[in-house]
N, C-alpha and C positions, 0 to 999 in steps of 0.2 A: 279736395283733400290733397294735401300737400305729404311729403317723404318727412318732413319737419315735425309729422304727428304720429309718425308709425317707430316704437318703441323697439330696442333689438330683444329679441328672444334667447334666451339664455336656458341652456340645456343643462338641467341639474342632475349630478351622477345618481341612478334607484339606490335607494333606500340599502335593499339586499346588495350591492353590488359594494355600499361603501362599508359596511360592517362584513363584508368578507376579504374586504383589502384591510381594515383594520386589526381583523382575526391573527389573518397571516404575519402581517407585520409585528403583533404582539407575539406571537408562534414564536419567531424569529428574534425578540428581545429577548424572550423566555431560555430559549436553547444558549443563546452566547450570554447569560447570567448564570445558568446552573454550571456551563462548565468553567467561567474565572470562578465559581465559589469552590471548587475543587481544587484545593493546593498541588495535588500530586500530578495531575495533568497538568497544571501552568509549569510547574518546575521541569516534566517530562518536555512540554514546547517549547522551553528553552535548553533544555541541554538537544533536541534535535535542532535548532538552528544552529547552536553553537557547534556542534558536529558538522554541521553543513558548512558551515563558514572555514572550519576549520578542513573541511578536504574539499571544496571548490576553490574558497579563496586563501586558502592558508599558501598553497603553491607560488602564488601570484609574489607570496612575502620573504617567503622561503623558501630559495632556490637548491634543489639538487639534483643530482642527475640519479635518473632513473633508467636509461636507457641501457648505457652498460656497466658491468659488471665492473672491481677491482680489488682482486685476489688478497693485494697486498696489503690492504685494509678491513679483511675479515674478521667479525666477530672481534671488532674493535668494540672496548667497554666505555659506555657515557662521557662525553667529556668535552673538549675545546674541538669545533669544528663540527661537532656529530652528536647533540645535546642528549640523544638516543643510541648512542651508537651503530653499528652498521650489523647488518647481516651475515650468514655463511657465506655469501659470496658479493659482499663488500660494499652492498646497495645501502643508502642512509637509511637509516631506519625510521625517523620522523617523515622524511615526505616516502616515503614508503607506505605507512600509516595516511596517511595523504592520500595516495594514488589508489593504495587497496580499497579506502573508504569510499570513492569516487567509485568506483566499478561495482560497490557492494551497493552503493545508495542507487545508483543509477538501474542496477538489475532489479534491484528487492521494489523498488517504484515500478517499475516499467510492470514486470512480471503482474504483482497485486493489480495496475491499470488494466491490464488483458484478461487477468480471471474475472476481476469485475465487471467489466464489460460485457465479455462471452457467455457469464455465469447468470448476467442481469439478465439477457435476451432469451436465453436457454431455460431459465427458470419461468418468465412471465408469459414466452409464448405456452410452455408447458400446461401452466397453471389454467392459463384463460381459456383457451382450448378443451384439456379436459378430455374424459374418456380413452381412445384408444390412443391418442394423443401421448396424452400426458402419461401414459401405463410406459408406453415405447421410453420414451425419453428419459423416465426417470429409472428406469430398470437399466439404462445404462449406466447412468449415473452410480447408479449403487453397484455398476459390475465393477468401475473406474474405482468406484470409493474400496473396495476390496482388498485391492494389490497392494502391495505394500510398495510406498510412493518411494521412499528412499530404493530400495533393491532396485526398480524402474528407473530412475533419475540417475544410478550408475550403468546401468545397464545401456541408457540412452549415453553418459555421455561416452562412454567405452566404445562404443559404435561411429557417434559420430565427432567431426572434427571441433573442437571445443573450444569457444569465441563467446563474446559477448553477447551479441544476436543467438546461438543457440543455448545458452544459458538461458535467457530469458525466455525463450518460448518453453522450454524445458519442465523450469519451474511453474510457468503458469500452465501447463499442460495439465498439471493436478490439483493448481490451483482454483480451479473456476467452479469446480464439485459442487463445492460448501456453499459458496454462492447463491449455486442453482437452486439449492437444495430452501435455501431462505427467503429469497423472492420468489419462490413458487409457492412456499406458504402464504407471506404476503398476499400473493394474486388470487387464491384460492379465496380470500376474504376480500381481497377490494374487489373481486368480477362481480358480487353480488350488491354492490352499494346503488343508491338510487341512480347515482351520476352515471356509472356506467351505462345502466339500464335505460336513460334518457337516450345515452351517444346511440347504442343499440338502435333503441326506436324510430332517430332521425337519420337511420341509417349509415353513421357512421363506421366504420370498418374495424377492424382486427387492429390493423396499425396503426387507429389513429386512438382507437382506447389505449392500447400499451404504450405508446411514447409517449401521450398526452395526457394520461389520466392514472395508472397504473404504477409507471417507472416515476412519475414525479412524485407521490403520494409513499412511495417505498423509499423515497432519497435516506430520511433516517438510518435505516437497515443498510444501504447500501455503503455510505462513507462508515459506518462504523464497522463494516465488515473489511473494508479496504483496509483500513489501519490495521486491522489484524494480520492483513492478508500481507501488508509491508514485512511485518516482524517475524511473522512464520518464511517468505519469500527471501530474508535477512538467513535467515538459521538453515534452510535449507542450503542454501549458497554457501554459508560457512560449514555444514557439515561433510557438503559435495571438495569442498577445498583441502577440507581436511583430511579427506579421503584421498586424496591426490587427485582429483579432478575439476581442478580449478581452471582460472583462465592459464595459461602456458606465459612463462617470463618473456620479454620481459616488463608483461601487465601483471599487473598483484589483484587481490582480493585477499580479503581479514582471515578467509579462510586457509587459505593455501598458507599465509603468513604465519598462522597458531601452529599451523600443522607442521612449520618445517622449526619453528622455534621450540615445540613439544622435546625433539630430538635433542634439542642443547639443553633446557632447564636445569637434567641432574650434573652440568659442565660449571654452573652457577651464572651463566647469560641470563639474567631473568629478562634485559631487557627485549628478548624476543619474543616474549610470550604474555606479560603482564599487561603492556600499554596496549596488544592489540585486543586481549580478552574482556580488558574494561570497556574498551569501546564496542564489543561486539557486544556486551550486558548491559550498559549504557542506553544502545541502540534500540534495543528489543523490548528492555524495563520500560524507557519513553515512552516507546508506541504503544505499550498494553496500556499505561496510567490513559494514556489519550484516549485510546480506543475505550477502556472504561467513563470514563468521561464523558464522552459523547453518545455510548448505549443510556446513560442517565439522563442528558439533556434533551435526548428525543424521543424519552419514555413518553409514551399517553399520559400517565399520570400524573408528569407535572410538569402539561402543558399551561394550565392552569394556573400555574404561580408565576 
């Protein structure tokens, strides 16, 4: 018997393993067709690039200085040199718009990434756990969910020294609530599915049901809650600005920006208060069409189509 008569063996993928890789991958056509059939989210995903474009890379094209001040150019009105005109104390007012957006995008993201995060882990261990567990954890929750977030968020920043990095934690400190509060419904239904019950039985752990089986089955829920979490993260930041507790010049944010443009309106400056308000409605309008968008495309119900 020669190697010349021994044929190669060819491993063909089970049956069930290829109709759940086919499931998913259909799952996943299904999601990114409901949401381009959604006019108002495509139209919100591109006025957020273009927003984006326009205060990361708009700088790059349009130079001005932000750094300091120049008295002698205050509250200069639209025109040659300042297609925006300038500020109370003499900063361009287009890359102004620039730089406040940069600071707004970068907090309102950042902040949404950490409650979702924190809110993801806080809600699933709660959930899966269960009993005295989960009574503890979420009785906090609902002591946090109480206070009234804005009075806390001045309060915090009146105390401490007020920067980019504590802005964001700031924000997400009351952000992560809602979260919790979502994936631990989630959990409370996926802990009882067969799959978990299998991990259970082959002894696999706590952590390996929640990061592996738990959190990836709740992804729906959770990107559509982030997007929420961006817009509310947006409005908080601009209401804390407009309270006067923004970042301190000479960094901007949309907030601080309305707030000191509010002052001039009845002067007839409108350009201090109109370009930044649309972009602050802009911004917010975007992310709900999106965010709506993607609660439809990852409904149960029409995973199916």
């Amino acid at each position: 018997m020669t190697d010349q008569n021994i044929e190669p063996v060819v491993l063909e993928e089970p049956e069930e393993v290829s109709q759940m890789v086919r499931a998913k991958r259909k799952r996943g056509a299904s999601v990114f067709e409901v949401f381009l059939e959604n006019k108002l989210a495509m139209a919100g995903a591109v006025i957020i690039v273009l927003i984006a474009l326009f205060c990361f890379v708009g700088p790059l094209v349009y130079h001005s200085n932000q750094i300091s001040s120049d008295l002698n150019i205050a509250n200069t009105a639209p025109g040659h040199g300042h297609p925006l005109g300038t500020d109370n104390v003499g900063y361009d007012e287009l890359g102004r718009l620039m730089a406040g957006g940069q600071s707004s995008l970068e907090i309102g993201f950042a902040a949404a990434m950490l409650a979702g995060l924190f809110g993801v882990l806080w809600g699933a261990v709660s959930g899966y756990f269960g009993g005295i567990i989960d009574t503890v954890m979420m009785r906090i929750v609902d002591a946090l969910l109480s206070i009234p977030v804005l009075f806390v968020l001045l309060l915090m920043a009146a105390l401490i020294h007020v920067n980019q990095l504590n802005l964001t934690l700031a924000v997400a400190f009351f952000a992560w609530l809602v979260p919790a509060r979502l994936i631990r419904g989630e959990t409370l239904t996926l802990r009882t599915r067969e799959y978990i019950q299998a991990v259970k039985g082959m002894g696999g752990g706590a952590g390996r049901s929640i990061f592996l089986h738990i959190v990836p089955n709740a992804l729906g829920t959770i990107v559509v809650n982030i997007t929420f979490q961006v817009a509310d993260a947006i409005l908080a930041l601009a209401a804390l600005g407009y309270l006067g507790f923004g970042i301190p010049p000479p960094a901007a944010n949309w907030g601080s920006m309305l707030s000191q443009g509010v002052t001039y309106l009845y002067a007839g400056e409108w350009w201090l208060i109109y370009p930044v308000g649309i972009l602050i409605v802009l911004t917010v309008i975007s992310l709900n069409f999106i965010g709506d968008a993607l609660r439809d495309a990852f409904d149960v119900r029409l995973q199916g189509r």
